[in-house]
Structures are given as structure tokens and as C-alpha cells.
N, C-alpha and C positions, 0 to 999 in steps of 0.2 A: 636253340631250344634245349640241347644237348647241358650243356651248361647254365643255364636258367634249371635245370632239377636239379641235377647236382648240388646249385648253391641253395635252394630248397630246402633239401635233404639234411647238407649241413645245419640249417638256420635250424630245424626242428630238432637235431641233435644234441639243440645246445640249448634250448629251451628247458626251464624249471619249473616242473609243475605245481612246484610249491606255492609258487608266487605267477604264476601264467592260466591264463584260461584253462576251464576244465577239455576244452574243445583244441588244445592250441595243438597238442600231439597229432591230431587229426585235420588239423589244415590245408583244405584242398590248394592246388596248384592256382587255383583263380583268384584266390587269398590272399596267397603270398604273393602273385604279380599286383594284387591290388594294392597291401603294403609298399610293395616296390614301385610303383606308381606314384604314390603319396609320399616316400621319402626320395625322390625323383624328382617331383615337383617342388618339395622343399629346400634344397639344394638346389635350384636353376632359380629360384626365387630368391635365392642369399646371393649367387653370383648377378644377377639381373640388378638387386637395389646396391649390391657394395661396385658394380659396373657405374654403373649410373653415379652413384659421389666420385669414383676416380675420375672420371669424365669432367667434372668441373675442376679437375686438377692434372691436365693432359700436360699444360704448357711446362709445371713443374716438374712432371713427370719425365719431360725431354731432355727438360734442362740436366735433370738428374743421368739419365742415361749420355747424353752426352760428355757428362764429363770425366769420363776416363778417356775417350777418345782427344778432346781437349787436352790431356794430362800428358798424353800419348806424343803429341804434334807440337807441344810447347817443348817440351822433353829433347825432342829431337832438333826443333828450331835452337834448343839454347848450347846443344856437345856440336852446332856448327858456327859458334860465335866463341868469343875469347873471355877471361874468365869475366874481365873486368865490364863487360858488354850483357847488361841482362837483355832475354826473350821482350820483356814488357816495352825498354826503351828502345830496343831493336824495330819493334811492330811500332810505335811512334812515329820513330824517325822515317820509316817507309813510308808511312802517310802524309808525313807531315812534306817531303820531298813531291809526291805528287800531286798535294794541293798549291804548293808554291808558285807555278807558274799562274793558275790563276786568282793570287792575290798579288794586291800591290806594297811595295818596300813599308810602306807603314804600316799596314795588314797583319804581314809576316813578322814585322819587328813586335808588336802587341802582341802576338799569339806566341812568337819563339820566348817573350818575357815570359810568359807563365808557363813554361814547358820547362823540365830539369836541367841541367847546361848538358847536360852530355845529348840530349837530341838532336836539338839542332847542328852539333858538331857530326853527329851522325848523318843525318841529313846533308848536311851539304857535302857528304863524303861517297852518300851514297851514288849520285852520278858516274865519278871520277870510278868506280868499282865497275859499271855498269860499257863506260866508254871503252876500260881495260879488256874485257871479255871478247869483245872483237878483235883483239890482237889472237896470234896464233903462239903457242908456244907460254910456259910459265915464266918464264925468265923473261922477255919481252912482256910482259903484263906488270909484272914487278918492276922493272926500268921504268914504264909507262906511272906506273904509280908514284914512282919514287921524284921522277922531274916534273911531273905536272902538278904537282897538288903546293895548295897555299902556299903550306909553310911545313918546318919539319915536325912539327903535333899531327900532321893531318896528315901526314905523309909515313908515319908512324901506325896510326890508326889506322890508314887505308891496308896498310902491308899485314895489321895482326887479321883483318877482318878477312882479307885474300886468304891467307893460310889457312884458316880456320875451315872456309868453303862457306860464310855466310849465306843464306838463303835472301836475294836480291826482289822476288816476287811482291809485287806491292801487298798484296790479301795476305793478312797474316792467319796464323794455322787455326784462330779461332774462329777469326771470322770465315776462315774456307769451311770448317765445319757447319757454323751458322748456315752459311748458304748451299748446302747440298741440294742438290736439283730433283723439287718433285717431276716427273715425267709423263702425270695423269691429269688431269683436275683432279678428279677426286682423291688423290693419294693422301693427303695430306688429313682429311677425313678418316680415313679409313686408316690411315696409321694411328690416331687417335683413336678409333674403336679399339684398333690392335692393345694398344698400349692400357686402356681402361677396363679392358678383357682382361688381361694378365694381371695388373692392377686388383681388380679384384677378385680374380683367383687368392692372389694373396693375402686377403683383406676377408674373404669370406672362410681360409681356409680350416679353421676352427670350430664353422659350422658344419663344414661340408663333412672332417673325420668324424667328427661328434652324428651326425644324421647316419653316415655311412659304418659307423661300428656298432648303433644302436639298433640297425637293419640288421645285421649278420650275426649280431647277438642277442636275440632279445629278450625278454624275460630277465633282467638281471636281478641276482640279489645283492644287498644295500653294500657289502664289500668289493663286488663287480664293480657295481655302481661305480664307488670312488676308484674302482682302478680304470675305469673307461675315461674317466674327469682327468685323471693322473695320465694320459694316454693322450687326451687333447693337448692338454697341456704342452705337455714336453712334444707332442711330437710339433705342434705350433713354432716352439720354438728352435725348433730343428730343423724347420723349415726354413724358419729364418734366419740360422747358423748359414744353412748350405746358402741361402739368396745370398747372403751377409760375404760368404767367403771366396763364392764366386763374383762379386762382383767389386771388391777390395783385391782379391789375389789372382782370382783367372785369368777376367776381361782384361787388365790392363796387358797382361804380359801375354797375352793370344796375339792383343792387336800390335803389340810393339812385335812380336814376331813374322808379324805378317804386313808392316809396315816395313820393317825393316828387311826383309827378302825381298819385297816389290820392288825397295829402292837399288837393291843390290841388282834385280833385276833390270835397270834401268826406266822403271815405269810411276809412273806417275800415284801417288795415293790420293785421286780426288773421290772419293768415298759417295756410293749413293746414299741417302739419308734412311730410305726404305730398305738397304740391305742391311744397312749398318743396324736399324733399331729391332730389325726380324733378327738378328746373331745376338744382336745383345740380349733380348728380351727371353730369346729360346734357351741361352747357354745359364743365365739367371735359374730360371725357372728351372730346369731340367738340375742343377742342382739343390735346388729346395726338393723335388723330390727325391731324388737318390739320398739325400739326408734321412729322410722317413723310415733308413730300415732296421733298426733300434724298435721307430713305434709299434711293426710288423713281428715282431722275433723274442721282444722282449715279453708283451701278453702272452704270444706262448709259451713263452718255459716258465712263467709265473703259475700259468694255467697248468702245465705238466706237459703238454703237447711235446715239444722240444728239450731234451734231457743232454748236460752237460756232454756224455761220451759219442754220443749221436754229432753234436755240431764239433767237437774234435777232432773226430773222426772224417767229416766232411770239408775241412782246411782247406785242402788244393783243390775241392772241386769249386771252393766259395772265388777262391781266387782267381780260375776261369774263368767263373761267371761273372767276376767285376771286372772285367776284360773285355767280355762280349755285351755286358751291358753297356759298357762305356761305346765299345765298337757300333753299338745302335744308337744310342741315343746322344751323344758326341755330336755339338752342333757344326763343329768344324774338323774337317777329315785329318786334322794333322795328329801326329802322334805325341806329341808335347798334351795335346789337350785331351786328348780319351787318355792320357799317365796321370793327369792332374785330375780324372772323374775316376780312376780306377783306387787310383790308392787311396783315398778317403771312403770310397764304400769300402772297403777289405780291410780297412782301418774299424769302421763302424761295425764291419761284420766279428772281427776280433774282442770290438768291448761288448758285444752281447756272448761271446764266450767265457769271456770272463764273468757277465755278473753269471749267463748258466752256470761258474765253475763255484761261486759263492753261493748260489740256490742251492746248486747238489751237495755242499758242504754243511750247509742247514739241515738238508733234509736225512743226512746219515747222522750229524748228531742229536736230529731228535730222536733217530731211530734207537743209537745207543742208549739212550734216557732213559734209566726203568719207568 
């Protein structure tokens, strides 16, 4: 309640009577919750219809978010193969060895004709890799390799793929993604709501600033006006900067990090699909907003509120506090990832000092003006 006057108080501080009801100064508190009510409802009514279109677009929605993780697991499938050995005919030939026993010689000879030459050479090498592993010792696996195999090409191949530490698992890294284990019925529902939720957060978030700054300011005149328009804008697409940058720059290198300590770990990366898409969708999102604070700072000191030597003066408390915002809001407790949410807000806080230091530069040379 406390704060519901407060922001009252301001709403009426900033009203124009010029251009505002004759009554607007005098707006009881059951007014402004009524307002508030109304642009309440208009905003749960933008995310409710831009929910509802994402919703018919979940499947691509997954696809989407899964493929840094895909990008992640292909990545690492291919620095354990040799140069001349891609990921793609790698994951081939694993399948193509495990369907082999139940086809017959003429089966397999039709099917290995339309496959690259190098699969089925892989393929039938993969056994001989697999039979090795039960020896003890690298040098005994290596002997094993070297007198067993066809001929000296395969025996060649078999020793670069050994070295390398090839991943022998038939399910290749995409298709392990593909099948991550819902553990509910309804999970797979409800990650679907999740994802069509955020989805159109994103999607309605142009309405939602535009309803929420026309609340907290109202009565604009026609110059406001275009700067509140000027304010959706950019800050829209700010949002989409930070979605944009988190999920091209963060996610992949979050998860390669935490892929690769698990393995060093000794543990396995079979990912649940419901963690995986709640870290992606959180760490997204939570930089589209930390991008916003430009839209927040910069009406200020346009407006006068905030003055050049004031936020100069506040440098190293701003830098703290993009430290501790990152420390809360940091979808993952590692310190790689609240450095990569820290230094781009204290980044963003820097260029609204700057344009403050170009305002206050304007505003003493009009002053010199006779």
C-alpha cells in the first residue's frame, strides 16, 4: 500500500494541466488504482493474445532453443574424432553399424551404395574399436587394433579414431538432445505453456512499456508524446539486443562450460529437457531485460531528473550494483555468467553517461547564447 501512494503521488507530479483534466491534480487514490486496473488489464490481455500465437509455434520455438545445445554436443563429438572424420559421417556410421546385423548382405550393400564411401568404412571399423576397449591397458588396445583389422587403411583408421578418444555410443549428440526424458505426463504441456509464456513476453513487449510508461506518465504533451514512442522503440529493440546477445554469446559458452567440467568431472551430460529449456529461457530473458536500462535513465536526464555530474559521480556505486544485480538475477551460479551479465549493464550504464555528458554540454551552450 505503502508504495501504491508513493507511485500515486509521483503519477500526479508529472501530470500537465495544460493538457489533463481540470480534476486530474486532485485524483483520489481509488482513481488511480482504477487507472491502474485498466492498464493492468491491458497488458495481461497483450500477453494472454501474443501467448496464445506463440503457442501455435512451440515445436519451433524448441527447435530454436535447442540448438545451441546441439551446437554444444556436435562441437565436442567432433575435437574427439580426427580432422579428416566429420561429426555428421561419424553419427552415420554408428547407426548404420547398429542396423547391420538386422539386415541382410543385399540390404546393407543397397543402403551402404547411397551412403558417402567413408561410412561404411567407418562402420565396419566401428566394432573392431569397440572389441579393443575390453583390453586393459593403451598399448594392448593399439596391438589389438593394429593385427585385427582387414587391412592396413582400416587399421590406420581404427588407430587415428583410438587416439582421438572417438565417442563409440550409438545415439548421436543430437539425437540424445532430441530425446531428453520428460518425467511427468504433463511436462511436455507445460513446457509448452512455459516457452509460449516467454514467447510472448517477448512478442507483446512493446505494448507492455508503451501501457506501462503511459500509466506513470500521463497527461503527455505532443513532444513527451514522441519521446515515450522514441522510448518503445529503442527500448524494444534493446530487448532484443540483450535476447539476441544472450543467446548467440552466453548460452552457448555457459553450456560448453558446464559440459565440459561435468566431463572432466567424470559424469555424464544427459541433460533433462525441462532443466535445460527453464536455463535457457530464464538466462534469455533476464538479459532482454537488464538491456532496458538505457530506456530507464536515458528519459531521465532528457527530462532533467538525472544530471551529467550526479551519474559521474555515482560510477563505482553503478558498478556494484551490476554485480549484485547480476548476483540475483544470474540464472546460473557460476562466475563466468553473472561477468558476462555484469559488464554489459556497467557497459550500458557508461553510455547513458555519456549521452548525460552531451545533454549537459547542450545545455551550458545554450546557456552561453545571449
Amino acid at each position: 500500500m505503502f508504495f501504491l501512494k508513493q507511485l500515486f503521488r509521483a503519477r500526479e507530479s508529472l501530470q500537465h494541466p495544460a493538457n489533463a483534466p481540470d480534476d486530474a491534480a486532485e485524483m483520489g487514490f481509488l482513481e488511480h488504482l482504477e487507472d491502474l486496473r485498466k492498464t493492468l488489464l491491458r497488458m495481461v490481455l497483450s500477453i494472454l493474445g501474443a501467448m496464445a500465437l506463440c503457442f501455435c509455434f512451440t515445436e519451433e520455438l524448441m527447435d530454436a532453443l535447442r540448438y545451441p545445445a546441439e551446437g554444444i554436443w556436435e562441437q565436442r563429438e567432433q575435437q574427439h574424432l580426427p580432422a579428416e572424420v566429420s561429426a555428421q559421417h561419424w553419427a552415420q556410421a554408428k547407426q548404420l553399424a547398429a542396423l547391420r546385423p538386422e539386415l541382410s548382405e543385399q540390404q546393407a550393400a543397397a543402403l551402404e551404395a547411397q551412403l558417402p564411401p567413408q561410412v561404411p568404412a567407418l562402420a565396419r571399423t566401428l566394432p573392431l574399436l569397440r572389441a579393443a576397449q575390453l583390453l586393459p591397458g593403451v598399448e594392448a588396445q593399439q596391438d589389438y587394433l593394429r593385427h585385427h583389422a582387414e587391412d592396413a587403411a582400416q587399421a590406420e583408421l581404427a588407430l587415428a579414431l583410438h587416439a582421438s578418444g572417438a565417442q563409440l555410443q550409438v545415439v548421436s549428440a543430437r539425437e540424445s538432445l532430441r530425446m531428453m526424458g520428460a518425467f511427468q505426463p504433463g511436462e511436455a504441456f507445460m513446457l509448452s505453456l512455459q516457452m509460449a509464456f516467454y514467447g510472448g513476453l517477448v512478442l507483446a513487449f512493446p505494448l507492455l512499456m508503451y501501457f506501462m510508461l503511459g500509466f506513470i506518465v500521463p497527461g503527455l504533451h505532443e513532444h513527451e508524446r514522441r519521446l515515450l514512442y522514441k522510448c518503445v522503440f529503442y527500448g524494444f529493440a534493446l530487448f532484443l539486443g540483450g535476447c539476441a546477445f544472450a543467446y548467440f554469446g552466453v548460452l552457448p559458452r555457459v553450456l560448453e562450460f558446464f559440459y565440459s567440467y561435468s566431463e572432466g568431472m567424470g559424469i555424464e551430460n544427459d541433460w533433462r529437457i525441462g532443466y535445460y529449456l527453464t536455463f535457457a529461457v530464464k538466462l534469455i530473458f533476464v538479459f532482454g531485460v537488464v538491456f532496458e536500462l538505457p530506456v530507464i535513465l536515458i528519459p531521465l536526464i532528457r527530462l532533467g531528473v538525472l544530471r551529467y555530474p550526479l551519474m559521474r559521480a555515482c560510477r563505482g556505486y553503478a558498478l556494484v550494483a551490476s554485480f549484485a544485480v547480476a548476483l540475483v538475477l544470474a540464472p546460473a551460479p557460476d562466475p563466468g555468467t553473472m561477468l558476462l551479465l555484469a559488464l554489459p549493464l556497467y557497459a550500458l550504464y557508461e553510455l547513458c553517461v555519456v549521452f548525460a555528458w552531451i545533454q549537459h554540454k547542450k545545455e551550458r551552450q545554450q546557456e552561453q547564447q545571449p
